[in-house]
C-alpha positions as CSV (number, residue, x, y, z in Angstrom):
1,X,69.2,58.3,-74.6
2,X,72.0,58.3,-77.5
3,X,74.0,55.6,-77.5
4,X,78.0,56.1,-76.8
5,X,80.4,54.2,-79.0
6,X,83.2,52.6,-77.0
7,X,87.0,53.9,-77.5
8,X,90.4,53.0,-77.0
9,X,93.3,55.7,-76.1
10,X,96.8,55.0,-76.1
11,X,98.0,56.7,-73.2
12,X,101.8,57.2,-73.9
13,X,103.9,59.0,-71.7
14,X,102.9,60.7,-68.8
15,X,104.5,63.5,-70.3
16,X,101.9,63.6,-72.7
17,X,100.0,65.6,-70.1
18,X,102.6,68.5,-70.2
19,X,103.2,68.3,-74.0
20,X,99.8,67.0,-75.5
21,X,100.8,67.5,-78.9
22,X,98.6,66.0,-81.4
23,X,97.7,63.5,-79.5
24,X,96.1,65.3,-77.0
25,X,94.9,67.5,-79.5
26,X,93.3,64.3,-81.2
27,X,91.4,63.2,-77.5
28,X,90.1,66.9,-77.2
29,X,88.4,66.7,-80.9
30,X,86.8,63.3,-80.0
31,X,85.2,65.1,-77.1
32,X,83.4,67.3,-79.1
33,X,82.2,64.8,-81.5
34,X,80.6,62.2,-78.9
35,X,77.7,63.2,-76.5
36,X,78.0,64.2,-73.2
37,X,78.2,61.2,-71.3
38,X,76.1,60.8,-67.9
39,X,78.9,58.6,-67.1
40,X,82.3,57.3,-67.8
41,X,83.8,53.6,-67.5
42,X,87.7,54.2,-67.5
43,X,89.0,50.6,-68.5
44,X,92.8,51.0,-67.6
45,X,95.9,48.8,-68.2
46,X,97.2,50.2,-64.9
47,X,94.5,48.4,-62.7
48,X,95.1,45.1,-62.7
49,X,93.5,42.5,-60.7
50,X,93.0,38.2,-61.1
51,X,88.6,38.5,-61.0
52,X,86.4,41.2,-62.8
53,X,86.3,44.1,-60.5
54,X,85.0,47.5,-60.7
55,X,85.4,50.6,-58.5
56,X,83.0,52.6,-56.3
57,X,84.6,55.5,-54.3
58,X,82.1,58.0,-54.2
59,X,85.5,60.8,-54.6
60,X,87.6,58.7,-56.5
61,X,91.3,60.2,-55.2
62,X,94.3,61.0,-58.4
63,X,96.6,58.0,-58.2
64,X,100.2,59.7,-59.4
65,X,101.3,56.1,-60.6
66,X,104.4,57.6,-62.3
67,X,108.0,57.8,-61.0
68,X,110.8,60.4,-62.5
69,X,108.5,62.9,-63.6
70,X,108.8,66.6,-62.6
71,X,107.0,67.7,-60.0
72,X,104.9,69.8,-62.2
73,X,102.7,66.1,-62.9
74,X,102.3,65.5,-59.6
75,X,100.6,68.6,-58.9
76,X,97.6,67.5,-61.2
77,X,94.2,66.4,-60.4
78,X,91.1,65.0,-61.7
79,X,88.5,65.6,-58.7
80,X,85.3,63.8,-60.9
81,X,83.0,61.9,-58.6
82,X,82.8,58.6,-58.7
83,X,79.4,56.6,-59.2
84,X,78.3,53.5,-56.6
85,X,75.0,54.0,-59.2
86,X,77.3,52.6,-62.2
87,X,79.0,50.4,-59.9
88,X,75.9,48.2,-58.5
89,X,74.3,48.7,-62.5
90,X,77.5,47.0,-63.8
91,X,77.0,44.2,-61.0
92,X,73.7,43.4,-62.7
93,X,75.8,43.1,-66.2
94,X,78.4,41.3,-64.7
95,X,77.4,39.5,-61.3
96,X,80.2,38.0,-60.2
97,X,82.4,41.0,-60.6
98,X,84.1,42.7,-57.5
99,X,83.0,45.7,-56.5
100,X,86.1,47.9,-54.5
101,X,84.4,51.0,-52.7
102,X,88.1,52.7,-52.2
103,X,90.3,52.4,-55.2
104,X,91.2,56.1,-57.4
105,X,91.7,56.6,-60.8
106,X,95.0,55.9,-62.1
107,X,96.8,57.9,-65.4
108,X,95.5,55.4,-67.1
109,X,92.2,56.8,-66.4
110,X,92.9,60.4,-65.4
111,X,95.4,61.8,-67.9
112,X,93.1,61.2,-71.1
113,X,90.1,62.7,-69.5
114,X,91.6,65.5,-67.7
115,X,92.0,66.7,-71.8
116,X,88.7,65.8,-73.0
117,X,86.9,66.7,-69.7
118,X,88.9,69.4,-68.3
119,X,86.0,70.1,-65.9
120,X,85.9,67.2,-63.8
121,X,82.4,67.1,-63.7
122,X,81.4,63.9,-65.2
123,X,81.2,60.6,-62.3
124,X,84.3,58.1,-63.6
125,X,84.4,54.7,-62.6
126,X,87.6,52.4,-63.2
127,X,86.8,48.4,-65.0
128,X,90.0,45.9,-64.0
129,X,91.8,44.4,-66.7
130,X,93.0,41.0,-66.2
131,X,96.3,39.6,-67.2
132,X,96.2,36.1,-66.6
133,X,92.6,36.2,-68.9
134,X,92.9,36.4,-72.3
135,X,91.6,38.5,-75.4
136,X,88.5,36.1,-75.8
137,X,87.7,36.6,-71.7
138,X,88.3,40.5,-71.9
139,X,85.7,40.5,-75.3
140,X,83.3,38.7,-72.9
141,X,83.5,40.6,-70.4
142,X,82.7,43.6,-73.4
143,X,79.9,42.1,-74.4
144,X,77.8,42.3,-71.2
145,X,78.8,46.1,-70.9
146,X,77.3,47.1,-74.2
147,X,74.0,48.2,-72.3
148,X,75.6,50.9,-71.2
149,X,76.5,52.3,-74.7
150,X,72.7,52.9,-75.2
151,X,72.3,54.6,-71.6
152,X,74.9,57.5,-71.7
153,X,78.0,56.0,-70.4
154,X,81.3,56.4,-72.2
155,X,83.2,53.1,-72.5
156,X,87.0,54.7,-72.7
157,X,89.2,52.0,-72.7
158,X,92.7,53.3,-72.3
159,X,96.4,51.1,-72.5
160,X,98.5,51.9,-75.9
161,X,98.9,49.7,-79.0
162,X,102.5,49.3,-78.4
163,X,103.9,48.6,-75.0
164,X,107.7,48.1,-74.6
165,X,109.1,50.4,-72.1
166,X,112.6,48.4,-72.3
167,X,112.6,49.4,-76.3
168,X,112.1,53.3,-75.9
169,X,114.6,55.9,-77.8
170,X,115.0,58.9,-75.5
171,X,115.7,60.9,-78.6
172,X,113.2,59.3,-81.2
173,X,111.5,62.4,-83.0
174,X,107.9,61.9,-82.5
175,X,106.2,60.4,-85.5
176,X,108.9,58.0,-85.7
177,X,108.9,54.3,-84.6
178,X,111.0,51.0,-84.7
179,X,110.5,48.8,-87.5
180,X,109.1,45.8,-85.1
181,X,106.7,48.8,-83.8
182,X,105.0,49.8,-87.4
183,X,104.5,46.3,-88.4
184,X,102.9,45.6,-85.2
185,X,100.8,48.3,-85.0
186,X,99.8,48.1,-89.3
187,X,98.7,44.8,-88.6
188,X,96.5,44.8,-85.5
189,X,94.9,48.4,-87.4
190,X,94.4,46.3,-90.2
191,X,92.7,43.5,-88.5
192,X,90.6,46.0,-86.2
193,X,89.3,47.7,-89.8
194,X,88.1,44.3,-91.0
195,X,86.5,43.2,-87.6
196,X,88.4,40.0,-88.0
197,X,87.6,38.6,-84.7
198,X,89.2,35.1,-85.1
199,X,92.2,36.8,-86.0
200,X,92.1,39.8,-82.9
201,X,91.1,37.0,-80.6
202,X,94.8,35.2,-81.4
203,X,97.2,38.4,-81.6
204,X,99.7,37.0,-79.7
205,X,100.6,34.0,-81.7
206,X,99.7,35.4,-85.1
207,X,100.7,39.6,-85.0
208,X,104.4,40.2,-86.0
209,X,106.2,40.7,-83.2
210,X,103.2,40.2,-80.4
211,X,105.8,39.4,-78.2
212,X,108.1,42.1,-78.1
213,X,105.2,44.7,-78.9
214,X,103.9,43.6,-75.4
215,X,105.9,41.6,-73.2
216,X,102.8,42.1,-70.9
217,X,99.0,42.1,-72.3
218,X,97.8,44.7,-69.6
219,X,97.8,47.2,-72.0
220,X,96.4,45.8,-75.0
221,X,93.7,43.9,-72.9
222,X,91.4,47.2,-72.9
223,X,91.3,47.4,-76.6
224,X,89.1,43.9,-76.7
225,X,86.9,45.1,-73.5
226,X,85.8,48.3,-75.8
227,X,85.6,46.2,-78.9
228,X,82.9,44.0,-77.0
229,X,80.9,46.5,-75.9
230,X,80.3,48.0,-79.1
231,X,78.4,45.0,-80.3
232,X,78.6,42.5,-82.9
233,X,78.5,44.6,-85.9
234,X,80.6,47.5,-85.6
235,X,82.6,50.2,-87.7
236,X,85.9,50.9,-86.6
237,X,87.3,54.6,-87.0
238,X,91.1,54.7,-86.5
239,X,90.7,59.0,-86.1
240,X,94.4,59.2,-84.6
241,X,97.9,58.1,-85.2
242,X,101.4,58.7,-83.9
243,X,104.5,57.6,-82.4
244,X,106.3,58.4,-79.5
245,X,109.3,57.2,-78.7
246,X,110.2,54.8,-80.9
247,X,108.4,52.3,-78.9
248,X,105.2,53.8,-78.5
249,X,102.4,53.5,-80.9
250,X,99.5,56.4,-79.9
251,X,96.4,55.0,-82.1
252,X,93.0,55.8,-80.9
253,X,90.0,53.6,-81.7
254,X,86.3,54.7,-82.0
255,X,83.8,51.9,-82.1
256,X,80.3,52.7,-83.7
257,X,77.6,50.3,-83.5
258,X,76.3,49.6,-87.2
């Protein structure tokens, strides 16, 4: 079976699902240019638990875990099955991981796929991020998935690069970002396109502005679960970037084995 390469979405805006611009246009070109997955691992910022954990519902509902969006978002759904198959596989990987039979997929999971996989026919499982763990933990936990690269399943680990809802500009053109934003994002790219794990694995105390870029990890946190499962050597393809709003850095990450 061909192996998968891990990847890491920035989400954006809900909106993004309306108005996919180039970003979305940039998630439905990696589709084409990745194998079909048997399986897909959503790693999403907007599942966060204190333990490893994994979900199971054989008909994972659409969690709408948005508020002030028109009504036109909340009409969308992303009816994939789920996998318990995946789930109790990743147990193996990961034993003490929890395994929650009920939980959905959240737009963290949902809103990139329903553009690359607009069928809804693939099985998606959701991986937990972990807050109070760091990068080094979240890399671990990477590590132990990268089985699953070589036996069909899609690692797509979606958050954003940027994550300052408090620092938005309604009226920021797209393509444009704050100052603290760009130097953020330039040096985490940069640091991602040398594999410089000792430097990735202390982005909070040495990326400019780690702080204000994300006054929460939670979204950043998938970023080093897809980096892990790619494996130790690895070539890192930064195939999108943009802006929105201001605050909002789209990059998307594709991590081939070497």
């Amino acid at each position: 079976m061909s192996t998968i390469p891990p990847v890491f979405l920035s989400h954006g805006s809900p909106m993004l699902l309306l108005e996919p611009g180039r970003t979305g246009a940039a998630w439905q070109a990696l589709a084409h240019t990745l194998h079909r997955p048997r399986a897909i691992l959503a790693v999403s910022a907007h599942w966060t638990t204190r333990i490893p954990a994994v979900s199971a519902a054989p008909q994972p509902a659409t969690i709408h875990d948005f508020y002030g969006f028109p009504d036109a978002l909340y009409d969308l759904d992303y009816p994939a099955p789920g996998s318990a198959e995946l789930a109790t596989q990743i147990a193996g990987l990961v034993p003490d991981i929890h395994i929650d039979a009920r939980r959905g997929l959240d737009h963290g999971a949902w809103s990139p796929l329903r553009l690359m996989y607009p069928q809804a026919d693939i099985p998606v499982i959701q991986l937990a991020v972990m807050p109070g763990a760091d990068a080094v933990a979240h890399y671990q936990l990477g590590r132990k998935l990268e089985p699953l690269t070589r036996d069909g399943v899609l690692v797509l680990a979606s958050g954003g690069l940027t994550h300052n809802l408090g620092d938005m500009v309604a009226d920021a053109p797209d393509g444009a970002a704050l100052r603290h934003v760009a130097e953020f994002r330039d040096w985490f790219a940069a640091a991602l396109a040398r594999h410089d794990l000792p430097a990735l694995m202390q982005w909070e105390t040495l990326a400019p502005h780690a702080q204000r870029a994300h006054p929460t990890p939670e979204h950043l946190l998938p970023i080093f679960v897809a980096l892990g499962a790619a494996g130790e050597d690895v070539r890192v393809d930064n195939f999108h970037h943009d802006y929105q709003l201001g605050a909002l850095a789209l990059d998307a990450f594709r991590f081939d084995p070497v």
